[in-house]
N, C-alpha and C positions, 0 to 999 in steps of 0.2 A: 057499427061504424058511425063516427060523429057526422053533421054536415060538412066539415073543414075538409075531414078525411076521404070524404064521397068528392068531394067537388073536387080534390087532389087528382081524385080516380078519373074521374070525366077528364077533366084535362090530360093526364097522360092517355087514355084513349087518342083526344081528339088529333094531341103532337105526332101520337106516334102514327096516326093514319094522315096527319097533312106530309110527314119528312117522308111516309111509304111510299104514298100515289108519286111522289116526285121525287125520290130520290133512291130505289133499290139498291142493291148491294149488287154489285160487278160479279160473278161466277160464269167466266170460260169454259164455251164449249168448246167440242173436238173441233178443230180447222176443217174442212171442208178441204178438199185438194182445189188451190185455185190456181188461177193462169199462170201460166209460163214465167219466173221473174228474169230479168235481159237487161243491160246496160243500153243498148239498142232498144229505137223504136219509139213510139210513143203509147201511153195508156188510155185508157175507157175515157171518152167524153174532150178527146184533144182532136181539132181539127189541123190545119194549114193558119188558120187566123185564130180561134176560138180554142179555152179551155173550162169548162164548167166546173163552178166549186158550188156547194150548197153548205150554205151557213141554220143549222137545226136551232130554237129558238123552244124553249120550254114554257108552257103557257100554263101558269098556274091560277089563274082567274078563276076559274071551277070552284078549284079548289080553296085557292084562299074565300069568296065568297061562302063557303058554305059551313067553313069550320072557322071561320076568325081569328087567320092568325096575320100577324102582320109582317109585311116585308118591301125593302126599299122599290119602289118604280126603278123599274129599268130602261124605260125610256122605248123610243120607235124603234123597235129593231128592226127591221125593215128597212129602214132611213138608217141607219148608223152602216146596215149591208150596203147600202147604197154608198153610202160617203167612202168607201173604202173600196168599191170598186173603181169608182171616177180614180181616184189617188194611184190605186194600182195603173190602171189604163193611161195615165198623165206620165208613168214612169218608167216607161218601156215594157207593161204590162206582166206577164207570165214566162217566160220562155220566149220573147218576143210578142206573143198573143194575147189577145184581147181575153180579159176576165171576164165572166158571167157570172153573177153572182146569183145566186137565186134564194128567197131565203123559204123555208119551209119552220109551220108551227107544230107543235106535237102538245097535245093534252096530255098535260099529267096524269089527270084522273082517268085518263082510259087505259095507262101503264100496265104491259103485259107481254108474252112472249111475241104472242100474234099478232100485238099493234107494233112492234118494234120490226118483226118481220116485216109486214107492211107495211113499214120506213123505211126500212134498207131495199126494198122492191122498187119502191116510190123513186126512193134515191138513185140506185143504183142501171136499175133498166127503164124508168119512167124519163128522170133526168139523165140520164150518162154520164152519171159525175166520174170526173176526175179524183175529186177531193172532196171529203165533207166533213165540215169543223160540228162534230159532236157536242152538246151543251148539257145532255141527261137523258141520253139512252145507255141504260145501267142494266139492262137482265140480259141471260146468261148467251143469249144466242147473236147478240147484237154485234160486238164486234166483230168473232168468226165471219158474220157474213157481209159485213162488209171486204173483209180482207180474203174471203173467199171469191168476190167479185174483182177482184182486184183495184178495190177503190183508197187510194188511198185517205186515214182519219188523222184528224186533228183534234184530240181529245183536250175537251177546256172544262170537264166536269171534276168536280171535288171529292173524287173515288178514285184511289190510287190504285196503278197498274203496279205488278213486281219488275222485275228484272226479266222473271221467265216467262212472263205475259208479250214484254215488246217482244224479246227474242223468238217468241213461238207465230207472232204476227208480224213477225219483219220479212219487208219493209215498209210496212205499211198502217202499222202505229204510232203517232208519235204525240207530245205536247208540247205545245212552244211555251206554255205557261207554269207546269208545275211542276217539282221533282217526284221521282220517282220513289215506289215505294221501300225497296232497302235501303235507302242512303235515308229515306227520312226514320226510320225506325230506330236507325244507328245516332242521329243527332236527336230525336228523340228522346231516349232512355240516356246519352251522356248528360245531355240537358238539363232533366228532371234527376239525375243523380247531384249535377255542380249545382241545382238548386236544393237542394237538402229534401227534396219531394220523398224521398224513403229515407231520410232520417227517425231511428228509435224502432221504426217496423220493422219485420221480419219475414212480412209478406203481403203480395196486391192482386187486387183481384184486378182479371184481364176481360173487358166483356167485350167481345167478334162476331163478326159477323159470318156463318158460319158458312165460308166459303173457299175451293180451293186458294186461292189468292193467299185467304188468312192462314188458313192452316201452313199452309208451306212456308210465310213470312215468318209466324210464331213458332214454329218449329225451328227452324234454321236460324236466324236470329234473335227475337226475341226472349222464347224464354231461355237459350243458353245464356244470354246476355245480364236478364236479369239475376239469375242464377249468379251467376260471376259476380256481381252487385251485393249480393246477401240476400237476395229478397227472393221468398219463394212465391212462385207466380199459382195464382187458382182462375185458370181462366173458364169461362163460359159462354158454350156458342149458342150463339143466339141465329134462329131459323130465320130468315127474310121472305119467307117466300108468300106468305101476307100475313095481315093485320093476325089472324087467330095464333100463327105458330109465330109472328113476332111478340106479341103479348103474353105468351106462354115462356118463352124464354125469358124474357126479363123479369117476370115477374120470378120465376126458379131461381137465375143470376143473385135476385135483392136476397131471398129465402140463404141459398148457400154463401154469402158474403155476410152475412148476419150471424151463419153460425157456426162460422168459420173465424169471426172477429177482426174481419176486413175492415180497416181502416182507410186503404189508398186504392186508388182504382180508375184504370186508366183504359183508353178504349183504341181499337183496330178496327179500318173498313171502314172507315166514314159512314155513310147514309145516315149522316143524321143520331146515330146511335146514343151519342151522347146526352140529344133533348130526350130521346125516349126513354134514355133508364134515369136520365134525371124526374122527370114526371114520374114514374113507376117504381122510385125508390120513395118519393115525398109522399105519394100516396100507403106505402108501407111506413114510412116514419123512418125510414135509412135513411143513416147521414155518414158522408166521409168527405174526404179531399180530395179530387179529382182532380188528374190531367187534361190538360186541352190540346188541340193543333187549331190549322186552319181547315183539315177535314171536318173537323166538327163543326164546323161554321157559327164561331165565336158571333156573330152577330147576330146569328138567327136567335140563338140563347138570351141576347141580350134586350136584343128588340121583342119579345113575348113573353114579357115579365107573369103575366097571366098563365099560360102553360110552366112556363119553365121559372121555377122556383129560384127569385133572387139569391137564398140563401145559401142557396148548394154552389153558387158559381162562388163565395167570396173562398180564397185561398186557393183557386185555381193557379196552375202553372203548365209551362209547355214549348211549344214554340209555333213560330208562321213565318209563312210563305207568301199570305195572298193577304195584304194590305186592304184590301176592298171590302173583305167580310173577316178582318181582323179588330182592325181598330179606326175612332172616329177620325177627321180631320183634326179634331183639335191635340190630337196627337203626334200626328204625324201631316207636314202641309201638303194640300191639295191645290197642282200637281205638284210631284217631287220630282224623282228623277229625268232624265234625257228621254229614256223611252216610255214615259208616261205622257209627258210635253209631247213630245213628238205625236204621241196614236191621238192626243184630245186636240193637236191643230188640225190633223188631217179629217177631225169627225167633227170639229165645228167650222171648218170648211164646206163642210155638207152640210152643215146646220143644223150639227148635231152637238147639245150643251148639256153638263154636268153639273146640281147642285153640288154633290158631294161626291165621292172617291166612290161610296157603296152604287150610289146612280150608276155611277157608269162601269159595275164589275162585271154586267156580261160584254158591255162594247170593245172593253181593252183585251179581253180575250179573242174575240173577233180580229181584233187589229193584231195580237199576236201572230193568230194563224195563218193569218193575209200576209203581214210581213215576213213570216218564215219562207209561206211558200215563193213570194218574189225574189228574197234573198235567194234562196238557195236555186234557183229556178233560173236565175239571169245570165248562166251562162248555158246552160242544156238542149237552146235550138233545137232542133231534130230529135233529140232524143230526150224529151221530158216523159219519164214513165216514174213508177214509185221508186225502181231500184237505183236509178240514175240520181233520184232527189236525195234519195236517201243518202249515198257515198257525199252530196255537194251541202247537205244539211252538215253531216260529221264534219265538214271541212271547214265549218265555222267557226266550231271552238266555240271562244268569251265572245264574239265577237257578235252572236244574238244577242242583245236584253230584252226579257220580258216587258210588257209594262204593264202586266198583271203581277208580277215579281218582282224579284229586287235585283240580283243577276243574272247572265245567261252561260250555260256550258254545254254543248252538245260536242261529240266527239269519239272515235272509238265505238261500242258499242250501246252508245249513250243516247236514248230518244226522248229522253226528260227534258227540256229545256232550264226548268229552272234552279238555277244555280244557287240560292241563299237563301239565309233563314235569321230570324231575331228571336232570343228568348221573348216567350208572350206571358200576362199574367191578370188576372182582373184584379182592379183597382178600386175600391170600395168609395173612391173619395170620387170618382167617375160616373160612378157606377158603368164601367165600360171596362174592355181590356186595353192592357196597353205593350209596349215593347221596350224592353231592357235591355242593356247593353249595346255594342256593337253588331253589325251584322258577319254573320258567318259565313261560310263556303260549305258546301256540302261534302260531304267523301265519297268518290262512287265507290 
């Protein structure tokens, strides 16, 4: 092995242990039988005046000091909890009552079953939350048990739930920031079809994350989908469950795409998967064309030029969602829409400011979750519980905007909030991604 080809190697180690500690792969457990769900009454952490939300806050300082990768400041979170509870409380607060906001950090690098346990304990009976906006509690036991406490979660992490994940946790999952994972699979693959992305091939390799979520997505949609396309799908699941059996599958994935004469290849499950079989194919000398989303977190790729090999993102295509850790300002202005305006006056209100869009990608999340739960919460008096919010969330429609996204749709049995999407694509003359065409609507 040359030097070129070792130092390759190191770096796909070090990405694919900085995207691990912080970013695992979603795998649902069994539900827990939790409290009584009732249109009636109020839930955990609701008083007469008081209702408790804990905003989780992922503290990657560890980690990024220790393996050197780079990533935009996100600012006080603490202070941005704060500006957005004053706003709520200024606004006829929660159900009439007074917000608490609380915010709680979580170490990436301590990411595990039992430290996430120990979050939802924390949260759930330490705090009495009501509500807790999730930001990257990703392994398999986390959501169950929050919604086995009957707490209700505001999922603002870049790992997509299915359709049968809210439904098996309803009512008590939701995102006010991202769509959900079938609708984005289906604008996915037409996407990267009316891009010519499987133009001349006859087959792509699918590399997953190897978890019920993925399997049932890929199966049901995806490869029939592909199938129906022309293109015969070779997918590869790849193990999450640490650094040794994740580095064994990727490295298998590069092996059987190789000789198999995979030229295109597209990734499921976020966590990051994309930096780490990019680093793990460059270190093998793989090269093909690769799809992207906003799971991938087109900016992480971009900003660590060092891990993640410049050369594998040019001819990228895809689509997104999340403008923040899509594309720079000089693509798209900073703010843009209503509901971006709107969350950055209410957080520099509080004295909370944004160089850029990327700065402030966990704040407008936060401001989503706040303002869903007011929105849908302002008329429920008496009876603010999860299943109550949940009938008065659906009753929204378009009528949430993200301002972590682009539109809003909730409705029916809809707990995705975000409604739209722009073809995405790296742009060599940037060296950034950027967005193409008009914006879309999702299909549930």
């Amino acid at each position: 092995m040359d030097r070129s080809t070792a130092l390759r190697a190191v770096a796909a180690t070090v990405v694919a242990a900085v995207a691990f500690t912080g970013c695992s792969a979603v795998m649902p457990g069994a539900l827990d039988q939790g409290p009584p769900v009732a249109l009636t009454g109020t839930g955990p952490g609701v008083t007469d005046s008081t209702v408790k939300v804990v905003f989780v806050g992922v503290d990657l300082g560890t980690t990024g000091s220790t393996l050197g990768f780079r990533t935009a400041d996100a600012g006080d979170l603490p202070a941005q909890v704060k500006a957005l509870e004053e706003h709520v409380n200024a606004n006829g607060g929660i159900a009439g009552r007074r917000m608490q906001a609380v915010f709680r950090s979580y170490e990436a690098s301590n990411d595990s079953p039992a430290a996430e346990e120990k979050l939802c304990n924390q949260i759930t009976q330490d705090d009495k939350a009501f509500a807790v906006v999730l930001t990257g509690q990703f392994q398999s036991n986390a959501r169950p048990c929050y919604a086995s406490r009957g707490t209700l979660m505001l999922d603002a992490t870049l790992v997509p739930n299915d359709d049968a994940t809210y439904a098996r946790l309803s009512p008590y999952l939701w995102s006010a920031s991202y769509p959900g994972y079938d609708e984005f699979v289906r604008a996915l693959l037409a996407s990267l079809d009316g891009e010519g992305f499987f133009t001349g091939v006859d087959a792509a390799g699918v590399v997953a994350a190897d978890t019920p979520v993925n399997h049932a997505v890929y199966e049901r949609l995806a490869e029939p989908e592909l199938r129906r396309l022309g293109v015969a799908p070779a997918v590869s699941w790849v193990d999450t469950t640490d650094l040794g059996t994740l580095n064994a599958g990727l490295n298998q994935a590069v092996v059987d795409f190789r000789s198999r004469g995979i030229s295109r290849v597209m990734f499921l499950g976020g966590a990051r998967l994309a930096s780490f079989f990019l680093t793990t194919a460059a270190a093998q000398s793989y090269t093909a064309r690769y799809a992207v989303s906003s799971f991938d977190n087109p900016a992480f790729l971009v900003n660590n030029p060092g891990t993640i090999p410049v050369a594998a993102l040019d001819g990228m295509v895809g689509i997104g969602f999340n403008p923040s850790q899509d594309v720079p300002d000089s693509g798209l202005p900073f703010p843009g829409g209503d509901a971006e305006r709107a969350c950055l006056d209410i957080l520099a209100k509080g004295g909370q400011s944004f160089k850029t869009r990327e700065n402030a990608r966990v704040a407008v999340t936060y401001c989503d979750a706040a303002l869903l739960l007011h929105a849908a919460a302002e008329d429920l008096g008496a009876n603010l519980n999860a299943a109550a919010f949940a009938r008065a969330a659906a009753a929204l429609g378009d009528r949430f905007t993200p301002a972590a996204g682009m539109r809003g749709l909730l409705g029916g049995d809809r707990r995705a909030a975000g409604g739209g999407y722009r073809v995405l694509a790296y742009d060599t003359g940037c060296s950034c991604f950027a967005y193409r065409g008009e914006e879309k609507r999702f299909a549930g």
